[in-house]
N, C-alpha and C positions, 0 to 999 in steps of 0.2 A: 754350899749355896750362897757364898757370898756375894759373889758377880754373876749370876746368870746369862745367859747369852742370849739377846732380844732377837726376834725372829720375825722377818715378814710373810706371810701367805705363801706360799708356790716356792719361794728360796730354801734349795736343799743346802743342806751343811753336811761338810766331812770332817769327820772325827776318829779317835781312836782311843780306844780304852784298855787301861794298861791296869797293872793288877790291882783288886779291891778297886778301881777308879768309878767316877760316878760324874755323868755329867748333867748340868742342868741349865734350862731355856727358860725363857718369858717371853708371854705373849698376849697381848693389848684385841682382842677383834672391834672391828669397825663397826660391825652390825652383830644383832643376835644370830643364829645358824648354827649348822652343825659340824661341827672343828674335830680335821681326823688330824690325826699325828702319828705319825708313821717314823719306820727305822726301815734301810734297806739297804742289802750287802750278805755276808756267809756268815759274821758273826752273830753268836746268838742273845741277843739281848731281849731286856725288858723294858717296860715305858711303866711312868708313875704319874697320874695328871692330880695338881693341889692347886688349891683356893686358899690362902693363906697357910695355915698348917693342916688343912682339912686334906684328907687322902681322897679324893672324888672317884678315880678308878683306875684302874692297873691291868696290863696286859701281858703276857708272856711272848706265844706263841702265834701266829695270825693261820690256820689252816695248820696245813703241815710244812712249815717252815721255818724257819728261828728270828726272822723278822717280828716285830710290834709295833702294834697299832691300836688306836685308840679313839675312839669316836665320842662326844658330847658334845651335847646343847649348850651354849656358851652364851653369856650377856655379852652386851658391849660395853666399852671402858674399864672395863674386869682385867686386872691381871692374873693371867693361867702360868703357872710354874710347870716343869715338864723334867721330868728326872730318869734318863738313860743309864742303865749300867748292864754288865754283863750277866746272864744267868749266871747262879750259884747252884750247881747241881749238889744233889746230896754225898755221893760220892766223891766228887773233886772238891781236892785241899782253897782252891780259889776260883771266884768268880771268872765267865770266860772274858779275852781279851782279843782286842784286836782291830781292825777299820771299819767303819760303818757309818752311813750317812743317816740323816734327819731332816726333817720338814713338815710344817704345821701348813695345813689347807683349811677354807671355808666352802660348804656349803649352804645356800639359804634356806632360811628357815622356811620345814615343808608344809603346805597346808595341810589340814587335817580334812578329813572325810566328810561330805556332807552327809553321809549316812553311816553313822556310827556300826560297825560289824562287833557289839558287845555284849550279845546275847545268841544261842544257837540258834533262832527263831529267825534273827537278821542276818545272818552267817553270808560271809559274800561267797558267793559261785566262783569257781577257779578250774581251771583244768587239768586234770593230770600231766605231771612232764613240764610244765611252765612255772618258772622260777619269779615270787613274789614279795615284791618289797615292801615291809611295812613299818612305821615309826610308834614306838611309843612315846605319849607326851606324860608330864606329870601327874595329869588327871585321870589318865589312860594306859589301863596295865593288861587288857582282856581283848584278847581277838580272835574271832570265831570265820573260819571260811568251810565252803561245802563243797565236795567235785563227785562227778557221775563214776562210777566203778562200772566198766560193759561185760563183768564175768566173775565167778570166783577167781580168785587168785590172791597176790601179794602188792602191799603197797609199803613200797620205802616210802617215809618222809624227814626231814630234817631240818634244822636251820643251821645257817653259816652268820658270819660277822662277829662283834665283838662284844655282844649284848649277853650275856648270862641269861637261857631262856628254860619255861619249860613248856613240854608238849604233851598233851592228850590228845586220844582220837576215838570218836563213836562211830559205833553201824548204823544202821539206816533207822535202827528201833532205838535209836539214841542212847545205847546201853556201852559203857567205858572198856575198849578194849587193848588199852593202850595207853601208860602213861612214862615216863622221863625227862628226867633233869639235865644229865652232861656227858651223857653219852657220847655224844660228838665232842668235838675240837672245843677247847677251851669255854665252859662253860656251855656252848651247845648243846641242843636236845637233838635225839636220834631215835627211830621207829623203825619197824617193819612187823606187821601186824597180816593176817591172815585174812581173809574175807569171804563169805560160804557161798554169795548166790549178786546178781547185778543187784546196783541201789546206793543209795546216798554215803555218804562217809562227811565225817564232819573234825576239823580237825580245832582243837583248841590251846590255841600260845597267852601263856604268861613271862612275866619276868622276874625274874629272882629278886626281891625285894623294893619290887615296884618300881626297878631303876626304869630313867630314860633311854631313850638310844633307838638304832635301826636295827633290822635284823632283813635272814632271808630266807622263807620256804621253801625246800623246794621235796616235789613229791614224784613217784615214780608208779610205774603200776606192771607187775610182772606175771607170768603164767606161775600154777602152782609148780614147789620144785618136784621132781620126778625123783624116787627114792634110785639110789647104785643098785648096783645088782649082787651087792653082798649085806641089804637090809632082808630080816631083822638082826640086826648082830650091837642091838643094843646092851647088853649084858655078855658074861662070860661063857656063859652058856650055850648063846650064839654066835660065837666066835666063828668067821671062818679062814678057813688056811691061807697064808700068806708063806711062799716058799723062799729062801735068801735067793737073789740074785735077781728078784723078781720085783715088779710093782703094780699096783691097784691105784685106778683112778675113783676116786669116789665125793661124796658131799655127805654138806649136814643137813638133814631135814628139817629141824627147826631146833629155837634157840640152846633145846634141852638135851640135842642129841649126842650120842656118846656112841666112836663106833671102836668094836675090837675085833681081835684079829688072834688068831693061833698061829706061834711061830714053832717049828720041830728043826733042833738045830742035832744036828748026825755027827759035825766034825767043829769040836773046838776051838776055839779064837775068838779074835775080837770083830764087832759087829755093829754096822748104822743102822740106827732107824730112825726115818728122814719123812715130817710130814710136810709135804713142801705147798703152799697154797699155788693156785692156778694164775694168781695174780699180784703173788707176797704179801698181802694183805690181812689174808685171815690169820689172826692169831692163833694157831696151834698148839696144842702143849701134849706130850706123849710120856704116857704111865707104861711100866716092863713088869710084868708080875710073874711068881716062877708058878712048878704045877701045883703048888700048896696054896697059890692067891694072896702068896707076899708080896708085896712090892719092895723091888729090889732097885730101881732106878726109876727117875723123872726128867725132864728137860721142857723148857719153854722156848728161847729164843737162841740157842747155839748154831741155828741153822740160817743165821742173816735174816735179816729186816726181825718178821717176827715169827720164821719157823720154826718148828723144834727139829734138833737134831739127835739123838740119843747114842751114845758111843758105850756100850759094854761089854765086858769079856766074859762069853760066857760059855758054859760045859754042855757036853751033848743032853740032850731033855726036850723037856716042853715048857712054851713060854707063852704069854699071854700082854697083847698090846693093847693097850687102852690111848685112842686119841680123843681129844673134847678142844674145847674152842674157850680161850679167856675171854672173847670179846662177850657183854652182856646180850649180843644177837648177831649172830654171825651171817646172819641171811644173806646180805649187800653183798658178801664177797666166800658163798658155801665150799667150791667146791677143791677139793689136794688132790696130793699123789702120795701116797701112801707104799714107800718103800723100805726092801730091807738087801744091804751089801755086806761085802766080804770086809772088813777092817783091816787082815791081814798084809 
């Protein structure tokens, strides 16, 4: 940190980070507002924002991408220090390296509301499906919005941006049916909660430690999910047949759901079992159990992004599959294919 590298508004910089490297900026704003600082390019790095030696806030990932970014309320005359380096994964021996660009922007500082939304009573109206920008200030950690539900069904809701949030949500009798911290993307909160009949839904954001910062709602509203046509095969007991060479398209009914499968294997070798989501998305993980209700093999993500792929050698018998979902609610993205091939 000896020399920092001054930076004006809008002026990107290219740089490159070479092993253990670490680079760092300074930056003066004109006016109060809200100061993002961004990284952008393939490599993956992180962003550090300091106030003299004070750590203010940190960023990894922005979405699903390896870029960082970082947003706060910033004085004027204030110098912000800003510390780039490459992620350090837990498995690799070094930090990653490589080309990447930088740039520090202003936004103006945003007015606040003449009608405070910090009580469920003043909850502001919102609509399903419409994505909502809101700011916490320092004195303001609490924001309550209300939207019309037209049916039973399912309602995603989440926030995006860089603000560490959390989320609850009430039914129409204001009774808590839904709560999360960082389900989503870095720090983000993530839902999908169930709904039994039309009526109000009320959704309630906080912030992780009363920070500042912007965030973003946004909510969804879907029919209920229709169960496969191999439920109930919650347990092992309702397993149904899955024959090699064959595959089943199926989902998960909700967050808890767990589905198996009876495999009857006639001629030995080796063999995949492949829960492939519909959209690579849902996290998969697939348990093999023999006729005793051993488990004999497991797998999570061998099958690219985050499917499972299960590779075993196994003897003529009876075998028993167990697929289940890591994500804490898999609803947004239910449904696989549920396959078994010849390995041979």
């Amino acid at each position: 940190m000896k020399f920092p590298v001054k930076t004006r508004q809008g002026d990107w910089f290219s740089r490159t980070l070479h092993t253990n490297d670490e680079d760092w900026f300074s930056f003066i704003p004109d006016a109060a507002g809200l100061m993002i600082a961004e990284t952008a390019g393939d490599t993956d790095t992180v962003l550090e924002l300091r106030r003299d030696r004070t750590l203010l806030r940190e960023n990894d990932d922005v979405g699903n991408n390896p870029n960082a970014k970082i947003e706060y309320f910033v004085e004027p005359g204030v110098t912000y220090l800003i510390k780039a380096m490459g992620v350090h994964l837990a498995e690799a021996a070094e930090a990653a390296t490589g080309l990447y660009r930088f740039r520090v922007t202003m936004e103006p500082m945003p007015k606040k509301k003449a009608s405070p939304n910090d009580t469920l009573e003043r909850a502001e109206t919102i609509n399903l499906g419409e994505t909502v920008t809101g700011y916490f200030f320092n004195a303001e950690n609490i924001h309550w919005y209300t939207a019309s539900v037209p049916k039973a069904g399912r309602i995603m809701v989440n926030t995006e941006g860089t603000l560490d949030t959390i989320l609850e949500v009430y039914d129409k009798w204001e009774e808590l049916i839904g709560r999360d911290d960082d389900s989503g993307y870095q720090g983000n909160a993530k839902i999908a909660v169930n709904v039994l009949s039309a009526g109000s839904v009320y959704f309630k954001i906080s912030s992780y430690q009363e920070a500042a910062g912007r965030y973003y709602l946004k909510t969804q509203f879907r029919d209920p999910i229709k169960p496969d046509p191999y439920e109930n095969d919650n347990n092992l007991t309702g397993a149904k047949d899955i024959q090699p060479g064959t595959s089943q398209s199926r989902n998960f009914t909700d967050a808890g759901d767990e589905d198996w499968a009876r495999l009857r294997i006639t001629r030995g070798g080796t063999y995949d079992i492949f829960a492939k989501a519909g959209d690579d998305y849902l996290d998969t993980f697939v348990e093999l159990f023999d006729a005793n209700e051993n488990l004999i093999a497991k797998d999570d993500d061998s099958g690219g992004f985050w499917n499972a792929l299960l590779k075993a050698e196994l003897n003529p018998g009876t075998y028993y599959i167990k697929v289940s979902t890591v994500d804490k609610d898999p609803l947004e993205y239910n449904s696989y294919t549920l396959s078994v091939s010849s390995g041979n």
